[in-house]
C-alpha positions in Angstrom: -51.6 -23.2 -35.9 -51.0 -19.7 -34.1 -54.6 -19.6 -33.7 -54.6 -22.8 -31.9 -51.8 -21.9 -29.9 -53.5 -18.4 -29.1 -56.8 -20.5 -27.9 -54.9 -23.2 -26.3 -52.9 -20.3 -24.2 -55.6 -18.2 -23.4 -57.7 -21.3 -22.1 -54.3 -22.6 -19.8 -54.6 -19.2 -18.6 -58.0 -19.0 -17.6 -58.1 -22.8 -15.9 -55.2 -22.4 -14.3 -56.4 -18.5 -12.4 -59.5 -20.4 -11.9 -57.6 -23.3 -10.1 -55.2 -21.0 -8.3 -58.7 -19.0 -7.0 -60.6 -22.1 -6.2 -57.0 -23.1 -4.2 -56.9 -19.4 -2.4 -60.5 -19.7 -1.4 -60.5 -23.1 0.6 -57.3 -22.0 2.2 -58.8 -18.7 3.3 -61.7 -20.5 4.4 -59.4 -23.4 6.6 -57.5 -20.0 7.8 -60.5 -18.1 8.8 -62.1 -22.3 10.8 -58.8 -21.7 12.8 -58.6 -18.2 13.9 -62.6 -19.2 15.5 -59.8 -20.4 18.5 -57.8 -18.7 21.0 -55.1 -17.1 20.5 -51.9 -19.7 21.1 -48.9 -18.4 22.9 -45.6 -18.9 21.3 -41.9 -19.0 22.4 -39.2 -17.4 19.7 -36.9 -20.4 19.7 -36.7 -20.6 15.9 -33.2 -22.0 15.8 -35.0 -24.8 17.2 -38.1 -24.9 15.6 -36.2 -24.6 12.7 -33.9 -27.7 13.2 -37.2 -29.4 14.3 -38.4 -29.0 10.6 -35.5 -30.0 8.4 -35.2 -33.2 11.1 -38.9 -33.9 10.6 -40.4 -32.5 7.4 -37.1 -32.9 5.5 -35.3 -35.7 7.2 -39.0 -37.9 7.0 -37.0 -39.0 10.6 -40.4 -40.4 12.1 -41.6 -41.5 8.9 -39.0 -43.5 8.5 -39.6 -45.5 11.5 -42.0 -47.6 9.4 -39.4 -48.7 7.2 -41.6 -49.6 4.1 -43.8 -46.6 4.5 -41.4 -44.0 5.3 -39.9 -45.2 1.9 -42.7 -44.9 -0.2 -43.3 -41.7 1.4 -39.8 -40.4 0.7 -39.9 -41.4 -2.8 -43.1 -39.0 -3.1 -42.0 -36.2 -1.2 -38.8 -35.6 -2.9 -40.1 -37.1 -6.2 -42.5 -34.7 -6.5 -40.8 -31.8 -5.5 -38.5 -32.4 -8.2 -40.5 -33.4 -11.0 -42.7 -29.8 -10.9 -39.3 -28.7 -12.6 -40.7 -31.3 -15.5 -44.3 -30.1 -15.2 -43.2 -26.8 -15.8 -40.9 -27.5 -19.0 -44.0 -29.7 -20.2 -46.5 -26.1 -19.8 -43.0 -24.5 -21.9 -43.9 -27.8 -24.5 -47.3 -27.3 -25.0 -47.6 -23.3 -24.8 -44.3 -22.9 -27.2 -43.7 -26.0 -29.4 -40.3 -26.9 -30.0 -39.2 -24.8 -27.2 -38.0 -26.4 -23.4 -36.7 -24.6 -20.5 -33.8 -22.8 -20.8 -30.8 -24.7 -19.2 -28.8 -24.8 -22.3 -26.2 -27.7 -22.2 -27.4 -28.9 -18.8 -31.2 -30.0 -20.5 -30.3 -33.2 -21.4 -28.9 -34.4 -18.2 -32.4 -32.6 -16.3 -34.5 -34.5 -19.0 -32.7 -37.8 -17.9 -33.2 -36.7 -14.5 -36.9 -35.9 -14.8 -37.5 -39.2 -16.4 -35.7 -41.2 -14.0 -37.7 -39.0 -10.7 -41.1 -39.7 -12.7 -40.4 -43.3 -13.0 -39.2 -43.8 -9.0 -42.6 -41.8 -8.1 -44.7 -44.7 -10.5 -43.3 -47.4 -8.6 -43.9 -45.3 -4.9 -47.7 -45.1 -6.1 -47.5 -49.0 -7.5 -45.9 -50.1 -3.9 -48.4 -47.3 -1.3 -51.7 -49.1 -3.8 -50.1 -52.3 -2.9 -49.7 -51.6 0.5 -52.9 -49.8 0.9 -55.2 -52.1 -1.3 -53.7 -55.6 -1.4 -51.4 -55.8 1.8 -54.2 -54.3 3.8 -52.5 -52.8 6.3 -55.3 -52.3 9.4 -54.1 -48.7 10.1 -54.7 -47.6 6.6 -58.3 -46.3 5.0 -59.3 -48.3 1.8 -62.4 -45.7 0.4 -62.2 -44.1 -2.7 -61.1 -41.1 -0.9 -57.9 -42.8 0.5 -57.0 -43.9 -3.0 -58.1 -40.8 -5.1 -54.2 -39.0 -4.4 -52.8 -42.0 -5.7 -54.8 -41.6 -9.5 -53.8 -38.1 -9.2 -50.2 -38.7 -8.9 -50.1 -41.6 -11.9 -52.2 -39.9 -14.1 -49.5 -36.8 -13.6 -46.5 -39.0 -14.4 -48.0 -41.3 -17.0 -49.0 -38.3 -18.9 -45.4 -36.5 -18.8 -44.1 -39.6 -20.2 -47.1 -39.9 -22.9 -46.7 -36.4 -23.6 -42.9 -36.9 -23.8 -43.2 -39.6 -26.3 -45.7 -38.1 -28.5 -43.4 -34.8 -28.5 -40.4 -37.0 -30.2 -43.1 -38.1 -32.6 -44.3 -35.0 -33.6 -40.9 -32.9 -33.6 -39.1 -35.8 -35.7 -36.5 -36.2 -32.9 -34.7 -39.6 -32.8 -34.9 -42.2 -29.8 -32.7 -41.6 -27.1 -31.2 -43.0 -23.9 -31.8 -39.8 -22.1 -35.4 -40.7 -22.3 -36.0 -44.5 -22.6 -39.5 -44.8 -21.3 -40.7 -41.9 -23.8 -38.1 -43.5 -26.2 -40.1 -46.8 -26.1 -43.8 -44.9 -26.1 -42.4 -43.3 -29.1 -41.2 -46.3 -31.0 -44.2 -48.3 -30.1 -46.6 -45.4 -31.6 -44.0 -44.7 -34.7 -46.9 -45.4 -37.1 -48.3 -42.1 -36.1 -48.1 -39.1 -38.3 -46.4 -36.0 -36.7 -50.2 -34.7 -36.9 -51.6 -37.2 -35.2 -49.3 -37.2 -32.7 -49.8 -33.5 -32.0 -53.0 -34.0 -31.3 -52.4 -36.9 -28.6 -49.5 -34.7 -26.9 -52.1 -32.2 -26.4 -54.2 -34.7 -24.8 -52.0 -35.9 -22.8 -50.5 -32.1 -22.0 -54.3 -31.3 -20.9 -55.1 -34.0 -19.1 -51.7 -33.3 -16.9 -53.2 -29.3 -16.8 -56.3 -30.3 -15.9 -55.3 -32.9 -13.2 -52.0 -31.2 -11.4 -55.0 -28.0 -11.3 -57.6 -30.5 -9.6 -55.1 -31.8 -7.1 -54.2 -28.1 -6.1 -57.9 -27.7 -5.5 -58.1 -31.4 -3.9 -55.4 -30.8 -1.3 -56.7 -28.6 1.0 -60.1 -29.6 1.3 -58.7 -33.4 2.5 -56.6 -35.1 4.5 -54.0 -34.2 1.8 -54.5 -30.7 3.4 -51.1 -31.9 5.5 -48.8 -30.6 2.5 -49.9 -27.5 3.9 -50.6 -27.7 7.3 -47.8 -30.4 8.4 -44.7 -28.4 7.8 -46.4 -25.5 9.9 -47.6 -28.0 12.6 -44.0 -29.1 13.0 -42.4 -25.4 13.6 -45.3 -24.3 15.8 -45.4 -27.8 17.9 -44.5 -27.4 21.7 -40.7 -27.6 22.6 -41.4 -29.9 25.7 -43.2 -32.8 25.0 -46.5 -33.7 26.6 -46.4 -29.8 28.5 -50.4 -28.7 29.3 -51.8 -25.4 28.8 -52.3 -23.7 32.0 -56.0 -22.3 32.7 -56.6 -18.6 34.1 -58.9 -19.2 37.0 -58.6 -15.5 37.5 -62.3 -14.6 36.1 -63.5 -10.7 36.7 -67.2 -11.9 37.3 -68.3 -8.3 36.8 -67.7 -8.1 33.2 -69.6 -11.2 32.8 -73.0 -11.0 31.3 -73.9 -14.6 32.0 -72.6 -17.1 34.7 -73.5 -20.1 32.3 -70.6 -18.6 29.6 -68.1 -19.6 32.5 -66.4 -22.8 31.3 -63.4 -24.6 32.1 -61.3 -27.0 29.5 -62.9 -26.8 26.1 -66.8 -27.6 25.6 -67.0 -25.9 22.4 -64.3 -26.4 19.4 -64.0 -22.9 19.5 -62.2 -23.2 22.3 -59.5 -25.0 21.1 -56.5 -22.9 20.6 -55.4 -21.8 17.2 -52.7 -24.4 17.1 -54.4 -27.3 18.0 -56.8 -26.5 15.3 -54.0 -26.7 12.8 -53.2 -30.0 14.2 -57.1 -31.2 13.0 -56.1 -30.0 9.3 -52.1 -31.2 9.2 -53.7 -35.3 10.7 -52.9 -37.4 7.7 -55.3 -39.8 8.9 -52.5 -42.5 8.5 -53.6 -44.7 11.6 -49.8 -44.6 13.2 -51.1 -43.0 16.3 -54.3 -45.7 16.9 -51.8 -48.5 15.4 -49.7 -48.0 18.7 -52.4 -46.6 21.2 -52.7 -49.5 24.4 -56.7 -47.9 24.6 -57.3 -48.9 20.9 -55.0 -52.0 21.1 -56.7 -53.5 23.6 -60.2 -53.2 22.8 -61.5 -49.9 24.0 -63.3 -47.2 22.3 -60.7 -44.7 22.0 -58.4 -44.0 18.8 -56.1 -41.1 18.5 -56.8 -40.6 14.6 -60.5 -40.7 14.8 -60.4 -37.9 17.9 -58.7 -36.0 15.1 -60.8 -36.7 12.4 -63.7 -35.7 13.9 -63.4 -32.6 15.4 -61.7 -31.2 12.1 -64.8 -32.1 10.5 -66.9 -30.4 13.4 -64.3 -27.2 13.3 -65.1 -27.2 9.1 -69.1 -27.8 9.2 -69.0 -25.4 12.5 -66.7 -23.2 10.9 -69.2 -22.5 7.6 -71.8 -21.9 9.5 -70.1 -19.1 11.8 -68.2 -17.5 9.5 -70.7 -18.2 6.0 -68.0 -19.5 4.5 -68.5 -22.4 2.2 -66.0 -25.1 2.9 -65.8 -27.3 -0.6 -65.2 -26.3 -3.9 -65.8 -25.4 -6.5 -69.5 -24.7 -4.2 -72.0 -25.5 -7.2 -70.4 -29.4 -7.1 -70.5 -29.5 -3.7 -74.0 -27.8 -2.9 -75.6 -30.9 -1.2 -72.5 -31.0 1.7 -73.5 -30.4 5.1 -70.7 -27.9 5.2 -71.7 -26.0 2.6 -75.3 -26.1 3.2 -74.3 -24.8 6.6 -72.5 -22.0 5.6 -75.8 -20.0 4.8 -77.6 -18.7 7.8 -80.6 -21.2 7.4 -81.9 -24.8 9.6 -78.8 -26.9 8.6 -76.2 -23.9 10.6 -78.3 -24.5 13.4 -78.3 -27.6 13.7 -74.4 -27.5 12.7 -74.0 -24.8 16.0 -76.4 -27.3 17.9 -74.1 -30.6 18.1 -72.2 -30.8 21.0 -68.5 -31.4 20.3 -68.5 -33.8 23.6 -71.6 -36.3 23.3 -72.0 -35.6 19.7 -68.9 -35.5 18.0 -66.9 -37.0 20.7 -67.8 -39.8 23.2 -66.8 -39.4 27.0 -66.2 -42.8 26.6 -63.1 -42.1 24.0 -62.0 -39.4 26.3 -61.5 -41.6 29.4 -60.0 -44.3 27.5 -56.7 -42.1 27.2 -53.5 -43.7 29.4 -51.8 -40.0 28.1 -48.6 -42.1 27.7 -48.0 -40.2 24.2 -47.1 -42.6 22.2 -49.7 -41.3 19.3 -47.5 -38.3 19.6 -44.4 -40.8 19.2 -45.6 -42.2 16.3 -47.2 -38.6 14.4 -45.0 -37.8 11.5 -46.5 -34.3 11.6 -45.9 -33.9 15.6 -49.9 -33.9 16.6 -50.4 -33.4 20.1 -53.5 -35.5 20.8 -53.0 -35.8 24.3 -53.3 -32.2 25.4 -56.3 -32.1 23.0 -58.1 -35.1 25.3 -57.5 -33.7 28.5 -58.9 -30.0 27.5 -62.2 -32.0 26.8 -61.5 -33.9 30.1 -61.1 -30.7 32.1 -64.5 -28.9 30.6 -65.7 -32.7 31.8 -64.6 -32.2 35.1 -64.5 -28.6 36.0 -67.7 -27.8 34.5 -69.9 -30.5 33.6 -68.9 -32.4 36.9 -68.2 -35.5 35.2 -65.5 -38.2 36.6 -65.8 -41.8 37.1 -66.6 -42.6 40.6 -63.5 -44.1 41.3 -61.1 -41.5 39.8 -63.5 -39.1 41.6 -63.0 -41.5 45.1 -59.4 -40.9 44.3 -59.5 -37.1 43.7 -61.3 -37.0 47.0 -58.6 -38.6 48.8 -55.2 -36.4 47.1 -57.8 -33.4 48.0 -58.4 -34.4 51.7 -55.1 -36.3 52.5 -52.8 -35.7 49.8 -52.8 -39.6 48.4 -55.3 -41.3 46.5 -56.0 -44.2 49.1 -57.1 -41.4 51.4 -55.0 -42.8 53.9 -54.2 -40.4 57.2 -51.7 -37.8 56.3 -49.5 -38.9 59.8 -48.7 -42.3 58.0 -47.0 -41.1 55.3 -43.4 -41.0 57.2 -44.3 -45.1 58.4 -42.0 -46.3 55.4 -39.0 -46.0 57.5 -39.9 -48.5 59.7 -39.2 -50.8 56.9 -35.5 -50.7 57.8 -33.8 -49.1 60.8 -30.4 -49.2 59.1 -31.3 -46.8 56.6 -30.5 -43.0 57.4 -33.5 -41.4 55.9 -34.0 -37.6 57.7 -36.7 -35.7 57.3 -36.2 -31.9 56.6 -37.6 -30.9 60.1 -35.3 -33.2 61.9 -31.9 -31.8 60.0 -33.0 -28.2 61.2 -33.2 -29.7 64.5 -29.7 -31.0 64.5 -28.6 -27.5 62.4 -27.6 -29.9 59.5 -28.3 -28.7 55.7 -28.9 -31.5 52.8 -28.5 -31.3 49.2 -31.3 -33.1 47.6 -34.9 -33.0 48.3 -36.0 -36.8 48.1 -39.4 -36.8 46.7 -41.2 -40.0 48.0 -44.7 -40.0 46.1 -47.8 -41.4 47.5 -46.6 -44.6 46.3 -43.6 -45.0 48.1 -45.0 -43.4 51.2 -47.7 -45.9 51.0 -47.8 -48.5 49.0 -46.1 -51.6 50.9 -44.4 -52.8 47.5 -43.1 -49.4 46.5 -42.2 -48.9 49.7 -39.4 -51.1 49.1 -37.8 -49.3 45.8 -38.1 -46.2 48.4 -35.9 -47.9 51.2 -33.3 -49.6 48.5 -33.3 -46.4 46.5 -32.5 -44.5 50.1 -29.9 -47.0 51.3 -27.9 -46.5 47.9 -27.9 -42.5 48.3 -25.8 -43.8 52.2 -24.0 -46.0 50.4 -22.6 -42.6 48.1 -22.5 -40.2 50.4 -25.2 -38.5 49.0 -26.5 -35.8 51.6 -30.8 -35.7 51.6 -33.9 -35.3 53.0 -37.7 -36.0 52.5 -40.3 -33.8 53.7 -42.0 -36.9 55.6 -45.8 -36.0 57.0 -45.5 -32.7 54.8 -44.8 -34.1 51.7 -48.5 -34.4 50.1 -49.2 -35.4 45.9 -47.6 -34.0 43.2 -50.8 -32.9 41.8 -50.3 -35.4 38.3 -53.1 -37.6 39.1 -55.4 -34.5 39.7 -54.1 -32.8 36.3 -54.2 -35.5 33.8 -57.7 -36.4 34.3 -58.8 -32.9 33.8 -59.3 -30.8 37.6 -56.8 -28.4 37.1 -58.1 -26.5 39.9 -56.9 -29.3 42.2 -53.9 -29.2 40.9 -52.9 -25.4 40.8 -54.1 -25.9 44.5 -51.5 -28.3 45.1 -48.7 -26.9 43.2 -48.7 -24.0 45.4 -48.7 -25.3 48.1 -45.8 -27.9 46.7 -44.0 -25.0 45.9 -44.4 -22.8 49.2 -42.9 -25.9 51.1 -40.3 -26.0 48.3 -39.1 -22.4 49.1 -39.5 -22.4 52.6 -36.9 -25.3 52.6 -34.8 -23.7 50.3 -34.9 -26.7 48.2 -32.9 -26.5 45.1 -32.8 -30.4 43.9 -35.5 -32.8 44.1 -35.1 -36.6 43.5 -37.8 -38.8 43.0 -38.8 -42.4 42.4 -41.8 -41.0 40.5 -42.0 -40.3 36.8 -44.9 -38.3 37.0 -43.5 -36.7 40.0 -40.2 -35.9 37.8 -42.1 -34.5 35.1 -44.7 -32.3 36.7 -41.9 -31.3 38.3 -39.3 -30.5 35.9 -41.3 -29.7 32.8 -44.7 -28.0 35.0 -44.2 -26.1 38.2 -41.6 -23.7 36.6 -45.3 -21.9 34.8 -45.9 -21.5 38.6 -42.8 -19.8 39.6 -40.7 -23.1 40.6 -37.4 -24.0 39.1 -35.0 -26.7 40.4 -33.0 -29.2 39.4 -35.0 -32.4 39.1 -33.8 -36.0 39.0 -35.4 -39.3 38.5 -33.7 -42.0 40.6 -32.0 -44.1 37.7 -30.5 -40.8 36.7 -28.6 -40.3 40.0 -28.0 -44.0 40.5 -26.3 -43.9 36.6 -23.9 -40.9 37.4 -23.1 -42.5 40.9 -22.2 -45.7 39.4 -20.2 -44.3 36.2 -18.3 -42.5 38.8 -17.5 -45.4 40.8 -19.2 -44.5 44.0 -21.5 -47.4 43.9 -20.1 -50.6 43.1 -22.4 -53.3 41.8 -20.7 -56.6 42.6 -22.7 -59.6 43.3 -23.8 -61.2 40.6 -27.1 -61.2 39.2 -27.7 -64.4 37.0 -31.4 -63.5 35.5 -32.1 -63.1 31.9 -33.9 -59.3 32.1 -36.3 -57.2 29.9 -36.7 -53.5 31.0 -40.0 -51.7 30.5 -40.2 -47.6 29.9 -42.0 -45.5 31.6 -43.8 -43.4 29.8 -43.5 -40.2 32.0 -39.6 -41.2 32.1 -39.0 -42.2 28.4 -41.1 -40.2 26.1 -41.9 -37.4 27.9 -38.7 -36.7 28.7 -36.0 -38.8 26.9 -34.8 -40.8 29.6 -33.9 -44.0 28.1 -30.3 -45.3 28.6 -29.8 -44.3 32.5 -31.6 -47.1 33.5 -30.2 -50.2 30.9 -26.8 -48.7 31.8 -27.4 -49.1 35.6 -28.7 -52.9 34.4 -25.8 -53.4 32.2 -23.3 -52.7 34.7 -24.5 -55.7 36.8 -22.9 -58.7 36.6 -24.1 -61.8 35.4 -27.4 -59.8 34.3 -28.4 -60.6 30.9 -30.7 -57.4 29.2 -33.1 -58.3 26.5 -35.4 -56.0 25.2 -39.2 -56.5 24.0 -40.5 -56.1 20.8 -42.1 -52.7 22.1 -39.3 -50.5 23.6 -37.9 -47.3 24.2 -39.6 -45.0 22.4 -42.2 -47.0 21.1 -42.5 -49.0 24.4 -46.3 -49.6 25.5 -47.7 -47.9 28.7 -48.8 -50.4 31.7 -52.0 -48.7 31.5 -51.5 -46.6 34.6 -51.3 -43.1 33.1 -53.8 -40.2 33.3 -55.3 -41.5 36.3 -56.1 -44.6 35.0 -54.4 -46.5 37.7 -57.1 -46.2 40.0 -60.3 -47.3 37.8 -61.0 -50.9 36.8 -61.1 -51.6 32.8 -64.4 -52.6 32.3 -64.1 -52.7 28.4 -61.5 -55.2 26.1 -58.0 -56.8 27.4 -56.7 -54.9 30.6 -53.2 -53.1 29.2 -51.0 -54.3 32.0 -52.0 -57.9 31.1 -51.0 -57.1 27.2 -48.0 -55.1 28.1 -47.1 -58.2 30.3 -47.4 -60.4 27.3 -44.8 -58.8 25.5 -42.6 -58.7 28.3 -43.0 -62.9 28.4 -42.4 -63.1 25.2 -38.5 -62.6 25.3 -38.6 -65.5 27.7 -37.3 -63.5 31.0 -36.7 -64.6 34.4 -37.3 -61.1 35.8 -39.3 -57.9 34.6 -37.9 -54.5 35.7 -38.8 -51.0 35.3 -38.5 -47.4 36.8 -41.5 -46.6 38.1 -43.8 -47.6 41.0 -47.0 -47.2 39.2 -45.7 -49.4 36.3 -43.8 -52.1 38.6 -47.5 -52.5 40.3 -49.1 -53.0 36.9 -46.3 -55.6 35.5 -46.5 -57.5 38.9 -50.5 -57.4 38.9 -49.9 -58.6 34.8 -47.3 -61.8 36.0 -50.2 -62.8 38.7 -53.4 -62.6 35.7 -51.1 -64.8 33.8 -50.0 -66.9 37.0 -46.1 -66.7 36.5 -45.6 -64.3 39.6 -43.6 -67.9 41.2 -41.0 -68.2 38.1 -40.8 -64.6 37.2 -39.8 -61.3 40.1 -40.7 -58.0 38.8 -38.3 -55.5 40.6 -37.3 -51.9 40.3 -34.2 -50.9 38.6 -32.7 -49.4 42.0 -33.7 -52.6 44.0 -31.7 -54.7 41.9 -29.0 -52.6 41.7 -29.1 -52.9 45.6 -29.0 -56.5 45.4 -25.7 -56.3 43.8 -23.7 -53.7 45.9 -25.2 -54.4 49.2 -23.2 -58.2 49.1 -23.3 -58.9 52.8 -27.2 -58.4 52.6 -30.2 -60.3 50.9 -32.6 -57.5 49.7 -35.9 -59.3 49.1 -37.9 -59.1 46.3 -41.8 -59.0 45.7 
């Protein structure tokens, strides 16, 4: 026996360094993939990042949102945290028969524990087989792969509990309710001799060894790699949501050797920072972000998971071949891998380094699919920032490859030449307030005439300057600030865009070009507060211009109107019989939180009757007009706005209302493709809200 136990121990030593190496190696290797990228910068908020991680990793909070999955999930996560305590007292079991950890009178109660958290993990990997396998949930993989973690974690616990059983066998102990599963096992195999069932502990004890070693090894060299990666994803994510990098146009041209090496946006994956890369190794590839994307729900070519997917696998094949390092192990299994036939300095690295990460790994197609309405980020329960990720590849489209559709180039054109996307004349843009004469709507220029000062900059847009149905949320939005008392000004013929449009689909250039100019109007008016009917506007800039130099206070319109009429200086009082259903804007709602401000304002109304669609809040689908996209024609699937308008008419409303100009045009352009623009109004929240305050007047609607 002592010799057994001396081979048995020495081999348990031997696998398990070997496992622990194996382990080492394809984390060093993943390590040494992601420092190939820039360095990231990084704020020292860690009281945040901090409460960002016990929310997220340890609260499950976004897992949770799918009810069923976050469950399962739960159930795995904490179950298997837990039951390593059991794992370990099994190595004391085998190593030292007759011996257990030491937690003296407390044992029993962990052993009852342990049995209890083994048999709640069986039933997590029972329900996620089910869910995966059976169910067939279409945002979930169904490959060998997908189910291999699953075997791992039942073979784990249905050997504990075999090895349990055979223990009470072998040791002579009696059946007891602290252990009723290995209780049963025992008193179902009681013909056994104590021998016998030595030898079929040891089985079992080796077959737990063996596999908990092999899914150390398995973890992170798969998608699994996200009990690694996930938790570190979560603390290093951005603290504003949606933010983009800003690009150093600044180039000293003498110190370089080759004008072709100049690039803009990334073309390479090396050129990813180092924290996006860890967002390619913490993806789970659980489907959450394509399940809720309106590209992939609506026919087009783009999915958020598979962007992901495949430039991790690019970064690892890419990776062995820079750095030699193999990527699988242990290597002599894996020797016929791409990856690790790559990792020598022979034909299949080149034609690794060869492959262009956009036409070969990733389509442009995929790319200019994206609305950047974030809801893939919404739904990522290990905070992946896809968006940013798309419009780097954009930008190296733009800026250096000279790629754009020819109607988000037509638009670009215009915003560069006249400051709006119609291209328009730059003298028009004031013409809105013609709409109504009543209206006291000054521009800056004229208040220094008259030696007046105002508070708040009103930012119009291009949309409300010029687009004859924004136009009107402008006007109401302007009559309700005379109403208050609220003292303002626009800019008029010298306001020009925001530079969002420009941005999001990938010409940063334009945009810093823009923002300084924004911003040296900004601070020759001494403006301090901006208010604007524009999402994109608000969060370019709130959340964007301050990297330029700019900080203000920034408001979006519903937020103003909401504090005006909580404090009683509007006064809605007609009343507004419709049944309504409110549509987010994306820019407003997940990029930066603002959700209740405008279903307040609605509430307050009287006689108005607030529904909300199936899809809302922070889970609300985008109209489709994001990253540019409003000014291109889908030519591919179901247009979003038509979808999005679907699941508006589905809570049976009399009127559709929303925040933003871009998404009102989209709703009211959905309610015409499915001819119901006669029985149902589409309005902005501030036009209704004008409907009801301003009694002695009729405010039209579209």
């Amino acid at each position: 026996m002592n010799t057994f136990l001396l081979i048995n121990t020495l081999a348990f030593v031997a696998i398990t360094l070997y496992g622990f190496y194996l382990f080492g190696r394809v984390v060093a290797t993943r390590v040494a993939y992601i420092r190939l990228g820039k360095k990231s910068e990084f704020d020292r908020d860690f009281k945040e990042r901090l409460r960002r991680v016990g929310k997220i990793v340890f609260g499950q909070s976004k897992l949770l949102k799918d009810k069923k999955s976050g469950a399962i999930h739960v159930m795995m996560f904490y179950g298997f945290i837990l039951v390593q305590f059991g794992a370990i007292d099994m190595f004391v079991k085998g190593l030292s028969p007759g011996n257990h950890l030491p937690f003296g009178v407390f044992y029993p109660g962990f052993v009852f524990f342990q049995e209890l958290v083994t048999l709640m993990i069986l039933v997590a990997v029972a329900w996620a087989f089910y869910r995966r396998y059976m169910e067939k949930l279409v945002r979930l993989k169904r490959g060998f792969k997908a189910g291999l973690v699953l075997l791992f974690i039942g073979t784990l616990m249905i050997s504990v509990l075999v090895g349990n059983g055979m223990a009470q066998i072998w040791h002579g102990h009696e059946a007891t309710w602290l252990e009723p599963v290995a209780s049963l096992i025992a008193l179902g195999f009681g013909w056994m001799s104590p021998a016998a069932a030595m030898v079929v502990f040891y089985i079992a004890w080796w077959v737990h060894t063996i596999t908990i070693l092999t899914f150390l090894v398995y973890v992170p060299q798969s998608k699994h790699a996200h009990l690694i990666a996930a938790p570190i994803n979560v603390f290093l994510s951005k603290r504003v949501p949606g933010k983009l990098k800003t690009i150093d146009f600044d180039i000293d041209e003498e110190n370089v050797e080759n004008e072709e090496e100049i690039s803009f946006g990334v073309g390479k994956v090396e050129d990813f920072d180092q924290f996006q890369m860890i967002d390619f190794y913490a993806c789970v590839e659980c489907g959450r972000c394509t399940d809720v994307c309106p590209a992939s729900g609506t026919g087009k070519m783009l999915s958020p998971m598979d962007i992901m997917v495949k430039v991790r696998d690019h970064l690892t094949e890419k990776g062995a071949a820079v750095t030699g390092k193999s990527p699988w192990v242990p290597t002599y299994a894996f020797a016929g891998t791409q990856g690790n036939q790559a990792s020598g300095q022979n034909e299949a690295a080149a034609t690794v380094q060869s492959r262009s990460l956009i036409g070969d790994v990733i389509t442009e197609e995929e790319l200019s699919g994206c609305t950047t309405c974030r809801n893939c980020e919404e739904a990522c329960p290990v905070m992946n920032e896809h968006v940013g990720t798309i419009i780097d590849m954009r930008r190296y489209l733009v800026m250096t490859e000279g790629k754009m559709d020819q109607d988000v180039q037509r638009a670009v054109m215009n915003i560069e030449r006249q400051g709006n996307p119609w291209g328009l004349s730059k003298k028009d843009r004031i013409k809105w307030r013609e709409l109504d004469e009543t209206a006291y709507i000054p521009t800056v220029k004229e208040l220094k005439k008259e030696d007046k000062e105002f508070e708040y900059l009103f930012w119009v847009s291009s949309m409300g300057a010029y687009d004859s149905r924004s136009q009107k949320i402008a006007v109401a939005f302007a009559k309700l600030m005379n109403q208050a008392g609220i003292s303002f000004a626009i800019l008029g013929n010298k306001e020009a865009n925001s530079g969002d449009t420009a941005r999001r689909i990938g010409n940063e250039f334009l945009f810093q070009e823009i923002a300084e100019k924004n911003i040296k109007e900004f601070e020759k008016n001494d403006v301090t507060k901006i208010v604007t009917i524009d999402p994109h506007a608000y969060n370019i800039f709130k959340n964007e211009y301050p990297d330029f130099g700019f900080e203000a206070e920034v408001y979006h319109h519903t937020q103003m109107l909401y504090d005006l009429v909580m404090n009683g200086k509007l006064k809605p009082q007609r009343e507004i019989n419709q049944r309504l259903t409110y549509h987010d804007s994306c820019y407003l709602g997940r990029y930066n939180g603002v959700y209740d401000p405008p279903r307040e304002i609605l509430q307050s109304i009287p006689g108005l009757e607030l529904v909300e669609m199936a899809r809302s809040k922070e889970n609300g689908m985008c109209c489709g007009a994001g990253g540019g996209l409003m000014w291109t024609e889908e030519t591919t699937g179901n247009r979003i706005n038509v979808a999005r308008t679907e699941q508006a008419l589905a809570v049976k409303p009399t009127m559709i209302s929303s925040a933003c100009p871009y998404c009102l045009t989209m709703l009211s352009d959905g309610t015409k493709a499915k001819e119901v623009e006669e029985d149902i109004s589409t309005m902005d929240v501030a036009e209704i809200l004008a409907l009801s305050v301003f009694v002695e007047e009729e405010t039209k609607s579209a």
